[in-house]
C-alpha angles and dihedrals in degrees: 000000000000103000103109097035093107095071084071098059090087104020104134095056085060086062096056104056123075120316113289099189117145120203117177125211076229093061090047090052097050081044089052101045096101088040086041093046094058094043095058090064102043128194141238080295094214084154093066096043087047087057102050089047094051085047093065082070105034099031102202116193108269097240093047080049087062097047089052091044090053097036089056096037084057087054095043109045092037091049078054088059094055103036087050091066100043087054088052079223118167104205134039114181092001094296122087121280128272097249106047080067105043099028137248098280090044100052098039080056100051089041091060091039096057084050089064088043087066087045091051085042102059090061083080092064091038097122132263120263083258088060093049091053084047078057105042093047090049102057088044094046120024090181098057110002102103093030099064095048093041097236126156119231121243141216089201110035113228088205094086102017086165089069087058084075111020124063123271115182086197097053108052094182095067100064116190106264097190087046089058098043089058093044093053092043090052097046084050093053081038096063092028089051090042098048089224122132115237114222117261086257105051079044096067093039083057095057091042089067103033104048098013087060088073104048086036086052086055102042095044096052086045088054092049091055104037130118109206125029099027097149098064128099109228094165097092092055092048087052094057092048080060113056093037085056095049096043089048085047080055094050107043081040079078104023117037134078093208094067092043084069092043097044114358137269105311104337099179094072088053092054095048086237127161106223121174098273093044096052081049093053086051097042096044093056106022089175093052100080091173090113084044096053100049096048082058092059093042091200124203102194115083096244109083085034088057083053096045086043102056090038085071104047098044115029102032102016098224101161086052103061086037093061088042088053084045092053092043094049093043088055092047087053089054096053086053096051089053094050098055088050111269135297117197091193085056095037093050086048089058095055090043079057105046118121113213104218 
């Protein structure tokens, strides 16, 4: 019983030296089994084709690229984690979902721990001491600062690329991504909590901040790094890939097959959540609280889905105008493309991501 007490006879000088924490790759892997558990099943991985097509403008040093891929992979999949539980969803890419394994507290955990992975991540694009003089000079003399030390301007500055993603009051360019992802996914369980239908407008904000903070986080950090084009705004872009994805995600939750296998049959309606087309079928006919009624019930059997469902495709044609509003904003995108000179990777994605009417 008293075998080991003597350890404790000087137990407090042991807590003034260095640092003896000891953390296992044992103990990691145990952290990482709910973050572990949805990477192994990726998904349809359009992050990582935006990225390369917005590389054949930026050109970010390849091994700058895979700190960004994996930078942005951390945010996203453990975003999924937690989304997943807020959504109360039961599959995520066709298999159940992380935390219905591993429980509600572990995953949460992982999820905010994988978070402060990124953050550790993105020491390894901070900028050389050269870039800090460019810096430095620039700011001192705006006439021949970064020309003497050749290099580029920015519109997002590679000397603080924490602040790309976290939130500065000073510098009012690099919004807080993470800020607005949060912000986004709390207005969307608002509205879904409250049971109260946002405006199409707020609806597609919404989306802006929620699904566009990941690609803008992308896009942002790879701007800060690039080597060639690195005074053109390629945000707004990024911001219009967003909403059309999402829109289209909104679209193909209550019409495709495909993501009946991945997330079951119309899981929107399980989950009370006003998509695009459903905030059209409210908004078209206010009086008619059918869609209203049934998000309430957010049923899981396929009846009262089959009835929403052809509610909106018949009586307020709401799968109709969303794919008007998808056609409007693809070809939108395309202009844009062409106007910043062509990108075939874009270009191919946009086309993996058309909708036939």
């Amino acid at each position: 019983m008293h075998a080991n007490i003597e350890k404790y006879d000087s137990f407090f000088s042991s807590l003034c030296g260095p640092s003896s924490s000891i953390w296992t790759e044992a103990q990691e892997s145990a952290l990482l089994g709910p973050y572990t558990y949805i990477i192994a099943n990726p998904g349809k991985k359009v992050t990582d084709e935006l990225v390369e097509g917005f590389n054949l403008w930026l050109n970010v040093p390849k091994d700058k690229l895979a700190v960004v891929k994996r930078v942005v992979g951390l945010f996203h999949n453990a975003s999924l984690l937690v989304d997943d539980i807020e959504d109360d969803s039961q599959l995520r890419r066709g298999i159940p979902v992380a935390h219905k394994i591993y429980g509600v507290p572990q995953t949460i955990n992982t999820a905010n721990y994988v978070y402060f992975l990124a953050y550790q991540e993105l020491s390894a694009l901070r900028p050389t001491v050269w870039r800090r003089a460019c810096n430095s000079s620039a700011s001192s003399d705006t006439r021949f600062g970064a020309e003497k030390h050749n290099c580029p301007r920015r519109l997002i500055s590679d000397h603080d690329l924490d602040l790309v993603v976290n939130d500065s009051p000073n510098v009012k360019a690099r919004i807080a991504e993470l800020m607005s992802l949060h912000r986004g996914q709390g207005l969307d369980i608002f509205w879904r909590d409250t049971l109260r239908c946002p405006t199409e407008d707020e609806y597609v904000q919404m989306v802006k901040d929620k699904t566009g903070g990941h690609l803008r986080t992308a896009v942002k950090l790879m701007m800060a790094c690039a080597t060639t084009n690195t005074n053109v705004d390629y945000i707004p872009l990024s911001n219009l890939i967003g909403i059309y994805y999402q829109i289209r995600d909104d679209y193909m939750n209550l019409q495709s097959d495909q993501y009946t296998d991945n997330k079951g049959f119309a899981e929107d309606l399980s989950e009370g959540k006003f998509s695009f087309p459903i905030v059209h079928g409210i908004l078209e006919q206010p009086e008619n609280q059918l869609i209203m009624n049934v998000l309430q019930k957010r049923p899981k059997t396929p009846t009262l889905k089959h009835h929403a469902i052809e509610y909106l495709r018949n009586t307020t044609k709401s799968f109709d105008y969303t794919l008007a509003v998808l056609k409007k904003l693809e070809q939108q995108a395309r202009g844009e493309l062409e106007r910043l000179g062509g990108n075939p990777m874009l270009s191919a994605l946009l086309d993996k991501l058309h909708v036939d009417a």
